[in-house]
Each structure stands twice: as C-alpha cells, then as structure tokens.
SEFI-707513 format. One record per residue: residue number from 1; chain; residue in one letter; x, y, z of N, C-alpha, C in turn. Coordinates in steps of 0.1 Angstrom, whole numbers, plus 2048, in hexadecimal, padded with zeros to 3 digits. Example, Ala and Ser with C-alpha at 12.3 -4.5 7.8 and 13.67 -1.06 7.14 Angstrom:
<pts>
nr:1, kette:A, rest:A, neast:884, nnorth:7C7, nup:84E, caeast:87B, canorth:7D3, caup:84E, ceast:884, cnorth:7DF, cup:84E
nr:2, kette:A, rest:S, neast:880, nnorth:7EA, nup:847, caeast:889, canorth:7F5, caup:847, ceast:881, cnorth:800, cup:84F
</pts>
This chain:
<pts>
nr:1, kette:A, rest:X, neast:32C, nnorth:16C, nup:ED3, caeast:320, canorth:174, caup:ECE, ceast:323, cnorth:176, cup:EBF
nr:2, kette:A, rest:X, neast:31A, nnorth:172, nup:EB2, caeast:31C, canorth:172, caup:EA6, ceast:313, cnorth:17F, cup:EA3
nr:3, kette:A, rest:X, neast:31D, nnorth:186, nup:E98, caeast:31A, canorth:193, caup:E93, ceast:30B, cnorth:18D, cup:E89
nr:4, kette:A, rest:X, neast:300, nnorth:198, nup:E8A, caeast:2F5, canorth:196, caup:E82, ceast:2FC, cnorth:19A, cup:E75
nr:5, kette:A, rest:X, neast:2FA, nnorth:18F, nup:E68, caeast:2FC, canorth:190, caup:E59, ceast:2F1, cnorth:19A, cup:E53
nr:6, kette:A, rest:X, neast:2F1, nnorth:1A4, nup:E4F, caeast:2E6, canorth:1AD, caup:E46, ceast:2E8, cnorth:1A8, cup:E39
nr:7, kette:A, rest:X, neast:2DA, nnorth:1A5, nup:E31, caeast:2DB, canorth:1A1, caup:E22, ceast:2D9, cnorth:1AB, cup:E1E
nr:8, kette:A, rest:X, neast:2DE, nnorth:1B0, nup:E13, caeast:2D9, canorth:1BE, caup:E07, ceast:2CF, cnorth:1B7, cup:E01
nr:9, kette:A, rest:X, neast:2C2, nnorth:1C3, nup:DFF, caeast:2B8, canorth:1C3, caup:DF9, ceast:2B8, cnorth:1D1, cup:DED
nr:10, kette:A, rest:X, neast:2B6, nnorth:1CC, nup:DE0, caeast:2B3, canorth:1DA, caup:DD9, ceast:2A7, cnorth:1E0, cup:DD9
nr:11, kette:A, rest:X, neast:2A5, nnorth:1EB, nup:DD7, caeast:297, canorth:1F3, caup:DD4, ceast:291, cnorth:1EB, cup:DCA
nr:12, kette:A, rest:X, neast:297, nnorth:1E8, nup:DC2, caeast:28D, canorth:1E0, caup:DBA, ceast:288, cnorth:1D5, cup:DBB
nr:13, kette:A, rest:X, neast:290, nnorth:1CE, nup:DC1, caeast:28C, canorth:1BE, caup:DC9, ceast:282, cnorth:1BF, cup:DD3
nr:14, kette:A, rest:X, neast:282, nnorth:1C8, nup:DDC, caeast:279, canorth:1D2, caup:DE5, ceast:26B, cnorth:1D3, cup:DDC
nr:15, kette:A, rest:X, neast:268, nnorth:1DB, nup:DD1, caeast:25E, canorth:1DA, caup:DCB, ceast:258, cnorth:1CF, cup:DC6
nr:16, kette:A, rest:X, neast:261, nnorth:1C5, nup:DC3, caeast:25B, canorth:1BC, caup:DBE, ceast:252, cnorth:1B5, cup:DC6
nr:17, kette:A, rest:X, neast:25B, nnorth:1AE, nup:DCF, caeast:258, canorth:1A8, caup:DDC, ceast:247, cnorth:1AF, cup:DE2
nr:18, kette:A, rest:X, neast:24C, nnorth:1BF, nup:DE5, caeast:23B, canorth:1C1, caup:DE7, ceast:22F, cnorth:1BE, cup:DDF
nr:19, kette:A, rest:X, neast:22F, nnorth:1C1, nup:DD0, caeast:228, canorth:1BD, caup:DC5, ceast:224, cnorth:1B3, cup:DC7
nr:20, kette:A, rest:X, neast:22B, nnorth:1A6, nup:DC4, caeast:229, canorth:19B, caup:DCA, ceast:222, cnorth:199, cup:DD7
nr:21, kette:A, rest:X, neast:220, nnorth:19B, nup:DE3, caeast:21C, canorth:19D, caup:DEC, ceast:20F, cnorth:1A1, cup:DED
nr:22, kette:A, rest:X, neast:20C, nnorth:1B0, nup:DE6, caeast:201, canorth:1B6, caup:DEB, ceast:1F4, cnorth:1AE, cup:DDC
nr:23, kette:A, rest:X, neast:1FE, nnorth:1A6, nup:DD2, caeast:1F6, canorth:1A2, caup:DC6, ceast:1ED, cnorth:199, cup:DCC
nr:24, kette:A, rest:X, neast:1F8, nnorth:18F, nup:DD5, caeast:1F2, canorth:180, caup:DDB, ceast:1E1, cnorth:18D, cup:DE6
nr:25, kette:A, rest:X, neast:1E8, nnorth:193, nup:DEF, caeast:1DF, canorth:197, caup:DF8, ceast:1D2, cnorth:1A0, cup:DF3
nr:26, kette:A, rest:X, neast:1D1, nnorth:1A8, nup:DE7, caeast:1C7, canorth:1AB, caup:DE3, ceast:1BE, cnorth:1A3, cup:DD8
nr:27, kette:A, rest:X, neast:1C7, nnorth:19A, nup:DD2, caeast:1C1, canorth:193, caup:DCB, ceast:1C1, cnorth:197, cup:DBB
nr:28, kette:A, rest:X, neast:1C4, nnorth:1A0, nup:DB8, caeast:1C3, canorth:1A8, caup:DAF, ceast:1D5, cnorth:1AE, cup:DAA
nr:29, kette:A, rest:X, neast:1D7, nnorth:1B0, nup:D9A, caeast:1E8, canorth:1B1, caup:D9B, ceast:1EC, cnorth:1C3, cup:DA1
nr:30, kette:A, rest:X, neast:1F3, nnorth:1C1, nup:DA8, caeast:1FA, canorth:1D1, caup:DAF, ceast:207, cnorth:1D1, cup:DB0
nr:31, kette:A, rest:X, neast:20D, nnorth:1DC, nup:DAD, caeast:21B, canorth:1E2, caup:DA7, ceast:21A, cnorth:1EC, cup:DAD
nr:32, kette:A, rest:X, neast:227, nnorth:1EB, nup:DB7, caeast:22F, canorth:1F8, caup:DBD, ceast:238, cnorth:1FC, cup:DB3
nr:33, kette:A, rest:X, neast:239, nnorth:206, nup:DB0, caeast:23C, canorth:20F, caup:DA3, ceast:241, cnorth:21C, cup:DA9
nr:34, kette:A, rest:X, neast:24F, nnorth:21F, nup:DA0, caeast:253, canorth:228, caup:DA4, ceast:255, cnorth:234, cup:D99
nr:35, kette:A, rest:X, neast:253, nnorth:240, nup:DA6, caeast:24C, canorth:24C, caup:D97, ceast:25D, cnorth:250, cup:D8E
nr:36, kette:A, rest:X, neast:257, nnorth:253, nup:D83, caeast:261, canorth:257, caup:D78, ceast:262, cnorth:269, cup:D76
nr:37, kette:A, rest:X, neast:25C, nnorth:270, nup:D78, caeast:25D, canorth:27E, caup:D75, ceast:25A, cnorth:28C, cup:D7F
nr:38, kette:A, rest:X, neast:259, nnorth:292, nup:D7F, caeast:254, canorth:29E, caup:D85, ceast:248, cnorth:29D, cup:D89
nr:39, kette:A, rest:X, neast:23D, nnorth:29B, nup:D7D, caeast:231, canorth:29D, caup:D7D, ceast:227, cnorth:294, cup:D86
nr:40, kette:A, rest:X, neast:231, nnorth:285, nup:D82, caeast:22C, canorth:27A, caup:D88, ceast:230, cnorth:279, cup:D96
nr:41, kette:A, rest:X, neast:237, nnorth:27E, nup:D9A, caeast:240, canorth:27E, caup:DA8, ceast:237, cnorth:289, cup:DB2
nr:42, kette:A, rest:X, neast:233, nnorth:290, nup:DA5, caeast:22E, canorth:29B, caup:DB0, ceast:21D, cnorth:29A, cup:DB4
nr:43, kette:A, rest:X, neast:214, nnorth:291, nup:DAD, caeast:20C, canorth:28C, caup:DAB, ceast:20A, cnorth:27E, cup:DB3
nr:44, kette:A, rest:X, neast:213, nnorth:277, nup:DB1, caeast:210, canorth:26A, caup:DBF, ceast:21D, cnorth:262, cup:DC6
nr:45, kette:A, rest:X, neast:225, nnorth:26F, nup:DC8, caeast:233, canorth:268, caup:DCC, ceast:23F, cnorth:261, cup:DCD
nr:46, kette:A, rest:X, neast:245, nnorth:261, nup:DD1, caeast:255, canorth:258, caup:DCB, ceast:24F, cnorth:24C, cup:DC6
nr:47, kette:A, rest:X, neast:24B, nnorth:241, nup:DD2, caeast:241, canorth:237, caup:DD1, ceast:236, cnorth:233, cup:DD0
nr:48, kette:A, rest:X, neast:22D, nnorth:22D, nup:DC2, caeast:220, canorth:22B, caup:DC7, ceast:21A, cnorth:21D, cup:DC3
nr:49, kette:A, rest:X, neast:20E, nnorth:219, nup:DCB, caeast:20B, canorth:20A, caup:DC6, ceast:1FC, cnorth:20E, cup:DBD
nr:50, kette:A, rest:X, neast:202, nnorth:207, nup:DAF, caeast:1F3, canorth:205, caup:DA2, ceast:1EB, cnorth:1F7, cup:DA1
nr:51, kette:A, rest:X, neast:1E1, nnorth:1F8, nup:DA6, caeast:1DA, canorth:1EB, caup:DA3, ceast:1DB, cnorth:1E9, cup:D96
nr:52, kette:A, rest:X, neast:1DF, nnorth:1E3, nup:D8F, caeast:1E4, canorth:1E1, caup:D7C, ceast:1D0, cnorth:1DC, cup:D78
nr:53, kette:A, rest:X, neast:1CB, nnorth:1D4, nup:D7F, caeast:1BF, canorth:1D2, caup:D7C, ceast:1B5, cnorth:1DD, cup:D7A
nr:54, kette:A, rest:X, neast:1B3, nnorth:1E1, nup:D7C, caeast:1AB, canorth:1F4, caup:D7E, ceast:1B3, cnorth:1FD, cup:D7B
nr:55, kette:A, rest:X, neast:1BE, nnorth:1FC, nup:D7A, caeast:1C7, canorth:208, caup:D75, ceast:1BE, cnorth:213, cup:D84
nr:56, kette:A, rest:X, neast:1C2, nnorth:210, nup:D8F, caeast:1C1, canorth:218, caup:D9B, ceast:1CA, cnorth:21D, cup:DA1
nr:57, kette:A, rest:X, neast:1CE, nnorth:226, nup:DA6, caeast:1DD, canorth:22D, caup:DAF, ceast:1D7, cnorth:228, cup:DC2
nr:58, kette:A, rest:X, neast:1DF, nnorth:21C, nup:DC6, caeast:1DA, canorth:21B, caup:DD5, ceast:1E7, cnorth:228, cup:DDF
nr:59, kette:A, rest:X, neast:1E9, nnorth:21F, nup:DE7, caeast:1F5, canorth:224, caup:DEC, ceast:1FC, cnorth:231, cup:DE6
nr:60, kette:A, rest:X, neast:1FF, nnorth:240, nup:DEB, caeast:209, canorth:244, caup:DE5, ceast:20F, cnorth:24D, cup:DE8
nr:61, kette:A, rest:X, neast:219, nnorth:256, nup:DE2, caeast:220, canorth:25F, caup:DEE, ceast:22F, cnorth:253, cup:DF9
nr:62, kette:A, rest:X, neast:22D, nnorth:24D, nup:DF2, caeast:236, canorth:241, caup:DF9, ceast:24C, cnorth:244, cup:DFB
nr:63, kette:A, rest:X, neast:24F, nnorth:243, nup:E02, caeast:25D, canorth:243, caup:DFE, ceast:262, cnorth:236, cup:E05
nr:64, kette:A, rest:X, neast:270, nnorth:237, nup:E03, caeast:277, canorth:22B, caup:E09, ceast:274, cnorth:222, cup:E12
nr:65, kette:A, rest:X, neast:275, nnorth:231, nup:E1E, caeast:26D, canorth:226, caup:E2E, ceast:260, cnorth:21E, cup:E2E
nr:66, kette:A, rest:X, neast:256, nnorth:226, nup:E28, caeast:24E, canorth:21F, caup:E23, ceast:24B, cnorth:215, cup:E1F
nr:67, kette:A, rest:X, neast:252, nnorth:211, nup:E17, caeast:254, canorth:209, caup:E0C, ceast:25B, cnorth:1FB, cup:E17
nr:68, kette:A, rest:X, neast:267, nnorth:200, nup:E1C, caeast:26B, canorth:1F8, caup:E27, ceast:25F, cnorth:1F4, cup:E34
nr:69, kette:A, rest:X, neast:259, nnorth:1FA, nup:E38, caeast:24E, canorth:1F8, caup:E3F, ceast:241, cnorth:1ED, cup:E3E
nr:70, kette:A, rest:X, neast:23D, nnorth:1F0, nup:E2E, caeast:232, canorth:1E8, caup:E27, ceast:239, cnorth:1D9, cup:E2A
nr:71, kette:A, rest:X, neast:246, nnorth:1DA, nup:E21, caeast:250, canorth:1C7, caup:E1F, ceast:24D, cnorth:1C5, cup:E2D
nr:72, kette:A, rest:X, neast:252, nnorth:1CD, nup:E3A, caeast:253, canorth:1C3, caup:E47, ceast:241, cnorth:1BF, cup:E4D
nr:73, kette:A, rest:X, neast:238, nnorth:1C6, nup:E4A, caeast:230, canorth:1C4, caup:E4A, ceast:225, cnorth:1B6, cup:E44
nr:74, kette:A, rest:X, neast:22B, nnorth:1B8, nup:E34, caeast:224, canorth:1B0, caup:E2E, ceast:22D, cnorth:1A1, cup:E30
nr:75, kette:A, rest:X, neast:23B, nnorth:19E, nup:E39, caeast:246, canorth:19A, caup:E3B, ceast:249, cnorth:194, cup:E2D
nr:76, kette:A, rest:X, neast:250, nnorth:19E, nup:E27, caeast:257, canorth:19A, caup:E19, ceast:264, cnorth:19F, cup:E19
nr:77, kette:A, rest:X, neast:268, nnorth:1A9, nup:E27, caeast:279, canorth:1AC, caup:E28, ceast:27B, cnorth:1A3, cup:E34
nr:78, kette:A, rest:X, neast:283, nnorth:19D, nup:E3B, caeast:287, canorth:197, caup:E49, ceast:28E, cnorth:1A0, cup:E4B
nr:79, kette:A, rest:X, neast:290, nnorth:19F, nup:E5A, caeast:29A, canorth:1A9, caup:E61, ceast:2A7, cnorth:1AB, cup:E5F
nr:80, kette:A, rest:X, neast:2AE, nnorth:19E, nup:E5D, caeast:2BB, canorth:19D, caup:E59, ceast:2BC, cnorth:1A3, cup:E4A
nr:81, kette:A, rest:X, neast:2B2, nnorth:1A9, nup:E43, caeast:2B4, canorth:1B2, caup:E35, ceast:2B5, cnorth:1BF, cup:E36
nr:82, kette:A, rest:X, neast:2BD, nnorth:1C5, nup:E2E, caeast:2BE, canorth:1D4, caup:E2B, ceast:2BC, cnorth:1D9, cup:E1E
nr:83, kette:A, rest:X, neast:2B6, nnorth:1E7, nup:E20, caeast:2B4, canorth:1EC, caup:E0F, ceast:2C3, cnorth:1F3, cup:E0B
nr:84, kette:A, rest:X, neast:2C8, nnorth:1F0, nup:E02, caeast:2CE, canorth:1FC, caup:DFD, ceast:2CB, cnorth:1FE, cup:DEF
nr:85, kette:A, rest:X, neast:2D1, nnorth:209, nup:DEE, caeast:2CF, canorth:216, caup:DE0, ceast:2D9, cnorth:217, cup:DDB
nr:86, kette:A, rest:X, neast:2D6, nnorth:21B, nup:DD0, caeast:2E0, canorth:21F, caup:DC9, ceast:2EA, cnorth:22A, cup:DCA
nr:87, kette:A, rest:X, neast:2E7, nnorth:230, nup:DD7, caeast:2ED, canorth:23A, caup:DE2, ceast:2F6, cnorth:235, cup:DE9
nr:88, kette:A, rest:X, neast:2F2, nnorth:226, nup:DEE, caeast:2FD, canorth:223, caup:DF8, ceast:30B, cnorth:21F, cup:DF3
nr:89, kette:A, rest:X, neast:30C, nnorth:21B, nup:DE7, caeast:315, canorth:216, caup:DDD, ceast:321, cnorth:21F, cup:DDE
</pts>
C-alpha cells in the first residue's frame, strides 16, 4: 500500500490559481485579494474577489476554507494538494 504524497500549495499560489480561473469563467479580469487593514477587513473580509473591469466587490467575507473550497470546485487545487501558511512553518 503506497503512502498518499501531499504537494504544498501557498496562499498565494491559491489566489492566483483562482483569479485565473474565475477570469477564464466570467470572462471579464477578477482578483481574489486579500484585505490589508482594519477598515478593509472589517468592510469585506479576510478574502475578497474584485472584478478589476468595473472595479466591483463580488464574493466576500471569504477566509481560508473558502478559498480552499472555490480551487476544488473551480478544480484548480487536486486532492493530493495542501494549503499551508505561513503558520505552518
């Protein structure tokens, strides 16, 4: 019986990958973005996705799982991937 191999995935590779993803699927350019401050965090969450064309806020309120959720969905993580943070380190 061979042990399953987990690949590391970063958070950022994570965003990109969706970007990519949701840009092809709406057609239009979109960026998962992640908030920088108090105001902005408290306003539309850890995570959120900007349509850069419209300057529109879709998605938000987003954290990690989420985030992990969207990739296996949109299949931009495989199973054999894991996220880690700069926590796990």
């Amino acid at each position: 019986m061979s042990k399953l191999i987990m690949y590391p995935v970063s958070e950022r590779a994570l965003m990109q990958r969706l970007s990519r993803a949701l840009t092809r699927e709406e057609g239009s350019p979109m960026k998962v973005k992640k908030s920088r401050g108090g105001r902005g965090m408290s306003a539309v969450g850890l995570f959120y996705v900007l349509n850069v064309k419209r300057n529109m806020i879709g998605p938000h309120n987003l954290d990690l799982d989420d985030l992990v959720e969207m990739a296996k969905k949109h299949k931009v993580m495989a199973d054999y991937e894991n996220l880690v943070t700069d926590e796990d380190e």
